[in-house]
N, C-alpha and C positions, 0 to 999 in steps of 0.2 A: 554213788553209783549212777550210771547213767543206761539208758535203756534204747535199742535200736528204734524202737517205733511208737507211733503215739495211735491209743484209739479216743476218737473224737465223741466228746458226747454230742447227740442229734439234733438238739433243738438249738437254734441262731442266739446269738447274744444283741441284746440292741444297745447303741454305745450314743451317747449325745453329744450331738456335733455342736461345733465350739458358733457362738451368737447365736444361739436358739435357733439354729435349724432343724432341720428333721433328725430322728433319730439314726442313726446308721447300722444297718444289719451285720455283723460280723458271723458268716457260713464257715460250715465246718470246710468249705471249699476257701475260703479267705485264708485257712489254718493254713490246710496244707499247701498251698499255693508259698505264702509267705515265709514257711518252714522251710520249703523246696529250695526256694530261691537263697535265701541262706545259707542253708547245706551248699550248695552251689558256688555260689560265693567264698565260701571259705576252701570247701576246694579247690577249684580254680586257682585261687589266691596261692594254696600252697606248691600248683603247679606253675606257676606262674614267678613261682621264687625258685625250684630248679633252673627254669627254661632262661628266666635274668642272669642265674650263675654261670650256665653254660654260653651264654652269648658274652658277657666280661671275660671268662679264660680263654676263649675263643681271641677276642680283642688282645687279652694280655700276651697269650701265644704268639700272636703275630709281633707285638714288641721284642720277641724274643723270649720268654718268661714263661719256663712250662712249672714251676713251681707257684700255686698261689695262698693267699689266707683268706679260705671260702669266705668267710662272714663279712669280710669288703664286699665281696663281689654282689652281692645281694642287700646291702645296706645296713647287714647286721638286724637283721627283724625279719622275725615271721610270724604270720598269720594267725589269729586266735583261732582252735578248731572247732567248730562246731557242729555236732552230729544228731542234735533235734533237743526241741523243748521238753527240758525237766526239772521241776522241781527242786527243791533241796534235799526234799525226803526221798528225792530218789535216787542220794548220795547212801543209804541203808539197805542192804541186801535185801532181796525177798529171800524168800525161804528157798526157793529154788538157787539162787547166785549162792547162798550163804552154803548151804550143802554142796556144794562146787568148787568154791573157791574163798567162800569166806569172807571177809573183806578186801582179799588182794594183796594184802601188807607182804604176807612169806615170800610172795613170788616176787618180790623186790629184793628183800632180807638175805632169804637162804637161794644157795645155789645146787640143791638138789638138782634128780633128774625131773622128778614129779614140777618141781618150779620150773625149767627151764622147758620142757613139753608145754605146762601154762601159759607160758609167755607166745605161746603160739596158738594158743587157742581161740576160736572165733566169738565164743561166746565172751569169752573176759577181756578180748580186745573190744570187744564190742562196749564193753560196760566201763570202762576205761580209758577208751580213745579220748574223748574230751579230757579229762584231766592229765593226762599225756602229755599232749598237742602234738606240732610237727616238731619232726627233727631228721634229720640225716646222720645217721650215726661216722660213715664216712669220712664224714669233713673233723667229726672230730682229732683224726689220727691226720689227714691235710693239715691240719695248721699245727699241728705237732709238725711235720715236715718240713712247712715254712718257717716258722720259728727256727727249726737248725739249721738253717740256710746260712745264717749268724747275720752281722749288722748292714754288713755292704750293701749284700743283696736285698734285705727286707725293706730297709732304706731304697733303693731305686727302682723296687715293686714301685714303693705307694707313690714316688714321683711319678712314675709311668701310670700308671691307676690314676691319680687323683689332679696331674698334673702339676708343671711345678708350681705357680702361684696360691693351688689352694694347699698344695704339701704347706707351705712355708706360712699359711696364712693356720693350717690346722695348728702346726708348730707353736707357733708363735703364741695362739690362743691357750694351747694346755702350758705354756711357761707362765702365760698371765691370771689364769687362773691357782697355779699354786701359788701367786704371790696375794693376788685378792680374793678368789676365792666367792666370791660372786660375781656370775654372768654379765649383772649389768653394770659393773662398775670398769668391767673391758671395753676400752676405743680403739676398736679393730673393726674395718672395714671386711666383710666379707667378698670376696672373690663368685665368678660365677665357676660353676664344676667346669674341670678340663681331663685330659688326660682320656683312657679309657672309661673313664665311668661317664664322661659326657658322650663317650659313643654308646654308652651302653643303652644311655637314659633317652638321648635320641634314636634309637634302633627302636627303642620297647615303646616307651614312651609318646614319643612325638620330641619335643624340649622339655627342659627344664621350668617350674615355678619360679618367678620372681616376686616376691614380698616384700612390699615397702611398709613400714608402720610410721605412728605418728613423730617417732623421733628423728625420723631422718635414716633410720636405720634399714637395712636391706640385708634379706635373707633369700637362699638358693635353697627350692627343695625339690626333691625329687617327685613327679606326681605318682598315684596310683596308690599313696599309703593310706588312703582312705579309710578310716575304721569302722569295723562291723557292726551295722543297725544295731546290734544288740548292744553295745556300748554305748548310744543313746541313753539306754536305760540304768540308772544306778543298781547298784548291786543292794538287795535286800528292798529294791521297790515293792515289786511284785510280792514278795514275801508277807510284807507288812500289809499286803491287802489281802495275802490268804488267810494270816492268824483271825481275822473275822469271822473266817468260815470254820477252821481250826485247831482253834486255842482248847479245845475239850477233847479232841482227838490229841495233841500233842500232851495232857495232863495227865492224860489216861496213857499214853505213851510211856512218861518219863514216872508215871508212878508203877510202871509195869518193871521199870529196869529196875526201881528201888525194891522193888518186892522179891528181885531174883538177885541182891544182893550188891547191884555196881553201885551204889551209891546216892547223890545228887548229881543229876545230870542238866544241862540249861540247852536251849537252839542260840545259836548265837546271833548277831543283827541280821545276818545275812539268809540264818536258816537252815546253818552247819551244826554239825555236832563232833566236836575231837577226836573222832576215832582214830585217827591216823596214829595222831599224837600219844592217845592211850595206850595202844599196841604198840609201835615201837620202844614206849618208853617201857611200859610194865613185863613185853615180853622181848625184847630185842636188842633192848641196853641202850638205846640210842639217843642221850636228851638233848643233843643238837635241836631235831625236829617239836620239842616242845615251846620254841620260841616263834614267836610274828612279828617281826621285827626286832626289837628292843623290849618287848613284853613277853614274860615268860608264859607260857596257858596251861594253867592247875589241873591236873588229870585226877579223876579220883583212883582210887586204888583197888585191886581185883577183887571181887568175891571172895567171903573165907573161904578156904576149902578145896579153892581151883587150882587142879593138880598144873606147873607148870613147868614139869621136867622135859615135856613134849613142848614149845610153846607154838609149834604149827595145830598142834591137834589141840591146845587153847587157844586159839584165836579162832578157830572152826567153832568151837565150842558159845565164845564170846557172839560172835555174827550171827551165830543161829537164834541165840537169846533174843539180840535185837528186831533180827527179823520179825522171826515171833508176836515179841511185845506193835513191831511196826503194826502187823496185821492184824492183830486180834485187838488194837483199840481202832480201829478204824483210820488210819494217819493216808493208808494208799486208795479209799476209799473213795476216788473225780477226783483225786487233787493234783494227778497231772494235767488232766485235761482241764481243769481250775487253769493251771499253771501258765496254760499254752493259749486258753480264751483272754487272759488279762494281759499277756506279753500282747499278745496280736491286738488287743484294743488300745494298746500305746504305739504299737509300729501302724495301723491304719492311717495316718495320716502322712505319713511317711513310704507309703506304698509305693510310689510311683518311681522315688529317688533310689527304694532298694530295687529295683527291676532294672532301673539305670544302670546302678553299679557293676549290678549281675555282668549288664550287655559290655559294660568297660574293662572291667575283666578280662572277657573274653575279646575284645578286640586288643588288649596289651598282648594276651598270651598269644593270638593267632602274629600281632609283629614279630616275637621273639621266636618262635617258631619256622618260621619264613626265612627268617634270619639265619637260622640255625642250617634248614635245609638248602639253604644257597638259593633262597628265589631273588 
């Protein structure tokens, strides 16, 4: 679960700066400054992959070509979302979420009206946007479109898109790759972008990246795909430096859930806990979702007793427990703001390049924009 806002605790963090300098104060004003610009950042970003798409259809229109397959036109990526620092444990309902909605699972599952009113709620979009992310639902029914178009026309999109030397050079690479099957054992020279996507990338953009390594090899990329400060940081960093503070809160946690009958329960490296996985599987039939990749993830099995002929009104049931057990061992107890002190004392050094990004952003979206409006 994720939560709109963070309250700050009062008192500064001091953080020691690298060759025995002085300590460095991190203010509750560093937080939300830093969180801002993030938040920022990744919106931006997602507005800035509409406003990309409409300036390439825009382009490919003019070749003639009102039908296109959105996820070219933007590069096939979007933007990680980010809507403020929280925790792992603030993937577990409070008691308040959990009497509302529960963990969330139904209103994915069933298509009641009760789910389908959820789905527009501001409070459980709120708690739920980050693990969402973006998407346009739209485009997904666009490239069903293009697809029927059948071979001629999809084919002389991507020449006109991508122009023809790097069509033939894409070509070329995916027939070499099912024959070797590793990247680096193909001797293909890449091409620089042509076609519509070099208007596009010069419109937004400015040019294209060119990258040379040490083999001699040379790579075209698009700029602006810069990844979000927070990918900096490994996943379960931060985590493994709250379990210090913790590890007694989460004991008392997870012997809370044994006492009300789910079982053994573990935080994973990261700081998750399967719930997803648990509900689908034990109330929704679903054991797709039980896998991460190629690893199956062992759910334990419901409480005796729990009636699950309802399984919306057991999973309410299930989330309120955890809540609960969250609360009453102390687990939500500063451990956001724990959360949001330790990320921000690894991005402090890095302050100045996320404020950059911000301003880069925003000068991609203001081209694409201009663009769009005919200046």
């Amino acid at each position: 679960m994720r939560r709109p806002a963070l309250a700050l605790l009062s008192l500064p963090l001091l953080l020691t700066a690298c060759g025995g300098e002085e300590p460095v104060e991190v203010t509750d004003e560093d937080i939300e400054a830093i969180e801002q610009s993030i938040v920022n950042i990744s919106t931006l970003s997602w507005e800035l992959v509409q406003a990309e798409y409409r300036v390439g259809s825009m382009c490919m229109q003019d070749e003639g070509y009102t039908v296109h397959d959105p996820l070219a036109l933007f590069g096939n990526a979007v933007p990680n979302r980010f809507t403020g620092f929280a925790s792992p444990y603030a993937r577990i309902p409070t008691v308040e979420q959990a009497e509302k909605f529960a963990f969330g699972d139904w209103v994915t599952w069933t298509d009641t009206d009760a789910a389908l009113e959820m789905r527009e709620d501001p409070d459980y979009l709120a708690a739920h946007a980050e693990d969402q992310g973006y998407w346009e639902p739209a485009w997904d029914a666009e490239h069903e479109e293009f697809e029927a178009q059948g071979e001629e026309y999809t084919v002389a999109w991507e020449q006109a898109w991508k122009g023809p030397e790097r069509y033939e050079y894409d070509q070329a690479f995916e027939e070499a790759m099912e024959s070797a099957g590793d990247p680096a054992e193909i001797d293909l020279e890449q091409p620089p972008f042509g076609g519509c996507e070099l208007e596009t990338i010069e419109t937004v953009y400015g040019e294209p990246e060119k990258r040379e390594f040490d083999d001699g090899s040379v790579a075209w990329l698009k700029p602006g795909n810069d990844e979000s400060p927070l990918t900096q940081i490994g996943d379960g960093e931060i985590y493994g430096e709250m379990l210090d503070e913790y590890a007694d809160e989460e004991d008392a946690f997870l012997g809370c859930l044994a006492d009300r009958g789910y079982g053994e329960w573990e935080f994973s490296e990261i700081g998750w806990l399967a719930t997803d996985q648990y509900t689908t599987v034990n109330l929704y039939g679903d054991t797709t979702i039980a896998y991460e990749g190629d690893e199956r993830v062992e759910v334990p099995e419901l409480p005796d007793g729990l009636d699950t002929t309802d399984p919306v009104a057991a999973e309410f049931a299930i989330a309120l427990d955890f809540a609960q057990c969250a609360e009453d061992s102390g687990l939500r107890d500063g451990s956001e703001e724990l959360y949001a002190r330790l990320y921000v004392e690894r991005l402090m050094s890095n302050q100045t390049e996320i404020y950059a990004q911000e301003q880069q952003v925003k000068d991609h979206l203001a081209n694409a924009q201009a663009y769009i409006e005919g200046e």
